[in-house]
N, C-alpha and C positions, 0 to 999 in steps of 0.2 A: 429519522432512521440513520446508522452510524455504518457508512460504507467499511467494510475491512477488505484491506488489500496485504496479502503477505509475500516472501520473498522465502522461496524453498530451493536448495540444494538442486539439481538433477545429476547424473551420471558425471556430463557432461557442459555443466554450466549451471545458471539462477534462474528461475523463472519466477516472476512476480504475475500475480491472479488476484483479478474481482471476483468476491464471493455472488457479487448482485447479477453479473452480468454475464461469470464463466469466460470472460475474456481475458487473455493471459499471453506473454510475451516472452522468450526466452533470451537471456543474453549472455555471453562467456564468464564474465568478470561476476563478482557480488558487489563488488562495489558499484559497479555501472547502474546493475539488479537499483542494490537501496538507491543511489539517487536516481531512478528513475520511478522509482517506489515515493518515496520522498516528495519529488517534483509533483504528482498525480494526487498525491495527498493535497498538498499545498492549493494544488488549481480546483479541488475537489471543495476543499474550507473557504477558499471565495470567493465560489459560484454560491457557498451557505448549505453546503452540506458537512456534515461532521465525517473523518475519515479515521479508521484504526489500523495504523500501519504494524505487521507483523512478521518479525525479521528470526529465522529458524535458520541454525547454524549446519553444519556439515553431521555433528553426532548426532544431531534432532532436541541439542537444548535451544532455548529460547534465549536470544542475541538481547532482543527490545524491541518494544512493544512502544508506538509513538501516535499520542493523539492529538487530531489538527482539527482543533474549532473550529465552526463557521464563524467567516469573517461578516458576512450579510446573513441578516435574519431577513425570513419571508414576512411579507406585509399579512397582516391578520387580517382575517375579511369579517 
């Protein structure tokens, strides 16, 4: 299963959200937003889960769209 985390606009700042888990973080900057978007990706593909990072700009187009392989594959039972 392909975690997606996106990084949205608010008023007043970025808020980056797991769609899995409804857990969500708000921060001032966008750039903070993606590397911390980024970073979650990254620890997410080498725990061996796939992550789809998704970055929506201030008009509501789409910045980019970034996919983080797992680095560990689960042992097959």
């Amino acid at each position: 299963m392909t975690e997606v985390i996106t990084v949205t606009p608010e008023r007043d700042g970025w808020l980056v959200s797991r769609r899995s888990t409804g857990e969500s973080h708000r921060f001032a900057g966008g750039q903070t937003a993606e590397t911390m978007a980024r970073q979650l990706g990254a620890a997410l593909a080498e725990d061996g889960t796939a992550a789809e990072i998704v970055i929506v700009l201030r008009d509501g187009s789409l910045a980019a769209k970034i996919i983080c392989r797992p680095q560990r594959l689960s042992a097959l039972v």
